[in-house]
N, C-alpha and C positions, 0 to 999 in steps of 0.2 A: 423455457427460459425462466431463471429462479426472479423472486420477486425481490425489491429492495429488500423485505426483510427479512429473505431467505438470506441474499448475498451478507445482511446484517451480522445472522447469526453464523455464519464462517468464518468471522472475523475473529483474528485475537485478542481481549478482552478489551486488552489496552485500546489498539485501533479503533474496537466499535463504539467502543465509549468517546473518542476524537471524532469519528467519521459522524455519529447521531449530534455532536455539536457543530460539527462545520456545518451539516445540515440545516442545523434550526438558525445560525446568523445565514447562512445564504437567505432559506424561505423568509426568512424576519427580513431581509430588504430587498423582497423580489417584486416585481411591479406586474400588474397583473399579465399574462397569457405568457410570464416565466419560468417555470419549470427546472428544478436540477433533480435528478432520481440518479444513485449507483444502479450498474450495470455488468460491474464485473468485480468478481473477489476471487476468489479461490479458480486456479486457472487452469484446465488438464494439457496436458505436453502436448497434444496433436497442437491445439489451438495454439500458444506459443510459440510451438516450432511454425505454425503458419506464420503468427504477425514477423517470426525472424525472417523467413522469407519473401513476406511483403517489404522490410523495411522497415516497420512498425514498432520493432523492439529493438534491443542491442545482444539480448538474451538468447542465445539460441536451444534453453532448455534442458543440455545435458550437460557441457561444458560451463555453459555462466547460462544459472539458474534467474528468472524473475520472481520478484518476491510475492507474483500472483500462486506461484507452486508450491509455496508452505502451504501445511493447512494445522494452525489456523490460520486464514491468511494475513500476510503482513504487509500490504497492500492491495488497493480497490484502485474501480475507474468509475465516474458519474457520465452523464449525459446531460449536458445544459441544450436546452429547448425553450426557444420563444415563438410564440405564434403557432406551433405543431411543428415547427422545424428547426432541428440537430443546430446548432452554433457549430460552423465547423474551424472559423480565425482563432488561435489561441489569442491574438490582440482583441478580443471582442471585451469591451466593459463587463459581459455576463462572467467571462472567463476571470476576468480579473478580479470580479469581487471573490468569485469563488478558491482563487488562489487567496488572499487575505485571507477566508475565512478558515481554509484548509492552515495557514499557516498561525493565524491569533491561536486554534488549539495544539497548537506545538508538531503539526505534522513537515514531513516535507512534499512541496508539491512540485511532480514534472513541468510545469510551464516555468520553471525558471532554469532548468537546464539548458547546460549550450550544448548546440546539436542539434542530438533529437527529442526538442520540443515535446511535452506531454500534457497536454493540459487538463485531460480528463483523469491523469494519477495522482493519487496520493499515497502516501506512507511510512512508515514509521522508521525515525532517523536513527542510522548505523547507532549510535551512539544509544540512543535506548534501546535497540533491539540486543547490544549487549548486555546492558543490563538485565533485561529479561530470559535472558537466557542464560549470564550468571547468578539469576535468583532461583530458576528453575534447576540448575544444575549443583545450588546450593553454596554459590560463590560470591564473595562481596559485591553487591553491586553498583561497581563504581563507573561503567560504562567503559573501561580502558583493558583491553585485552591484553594481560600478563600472563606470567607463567603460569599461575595459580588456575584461571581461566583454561588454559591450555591441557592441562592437567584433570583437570573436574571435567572437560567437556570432549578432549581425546584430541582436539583439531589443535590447530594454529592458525586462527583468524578466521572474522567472519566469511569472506571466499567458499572457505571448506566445508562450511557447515552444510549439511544434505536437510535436504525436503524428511528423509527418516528420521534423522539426526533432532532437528525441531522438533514435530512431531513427537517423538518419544519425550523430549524433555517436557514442552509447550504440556504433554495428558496428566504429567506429574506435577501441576499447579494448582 
């Protein structure tokens, strides 16, 4: 099992640099015997297609991608723990600060989706992840997918962007 700052360094520069600040406002008002540590970033397809199977994602991994399968990745999960034991309410106070703190550094976090609730995800909003990937493909970036966009990066929207497709752009930064 990789360590918080293995999954750290999987992360895309952008993200690790959000996720090491959500970190430090959580631990800056944690009361004692509470704990938040990442746990998951960078996510191989078996695992995935299992949480689809549990009901756990909406992603089923080949069809509609989670953004645990980029690498680098473009989303994480933490583990909030008090006392030695998992929080598992996404309404638990613990959850909530951590969703503030995931959101003051500009991420977005699953606990406020409707549905399927996530409380332990966070990740980097549609809207920058274009722009990252029209900077990497050497396209203005304004975060609004145009033709220009379409053209420099081969797809039409982010949907179609593949786990290779990333990848190749995300090593040329």
């Amino acid at each position: 099992m990789p360590t918080e700052a293995e999954h750290l360094a999987l992360m895309h520069p952008f993200l690790r640099e959000r996720a090491t600040r959500a970190l430090s406002i959580w631990r800056g008002s944690a009361r004692p015997g509470e704990v938040v540590k990442v746990v998951e970033s960078v996510r191989p397809l078996a695992t995935q297609q299992a949480y689809f199977a549990a009901g756990k994602s909406k992603a089923d991994g080949i069809v509609k991608l989670s953004l645990h399968q980029f690498a680098p990745a473009l989303a994480f999960d933490v583990a909030v723990i008090v006392g030695g034991k998992y929080v598992a309410s996404a309404a638990a106070s613990e959850w909530q600060r951590w969703g503030a703190a995931v959101e003051i550094v500009g991420l977005e976090w699953g606990g406020r989706w409707r549905g399927l609730v996530d409380a332990p995800h966070a990740q980097i909003p549609l809207t920058d992840r274009v722009k990252l990937l029209q900077a990497a493909a050497g396209v203005a970036a304004d975060g609004d997918w145009g033709p220009a966009t379409t053209r420099a990066v081969g797809v039409a929207g982010w949907p179609a962007v593949t786990t290779e497709l990333w990848s190749r752009l995300a090593a040329t930064r």
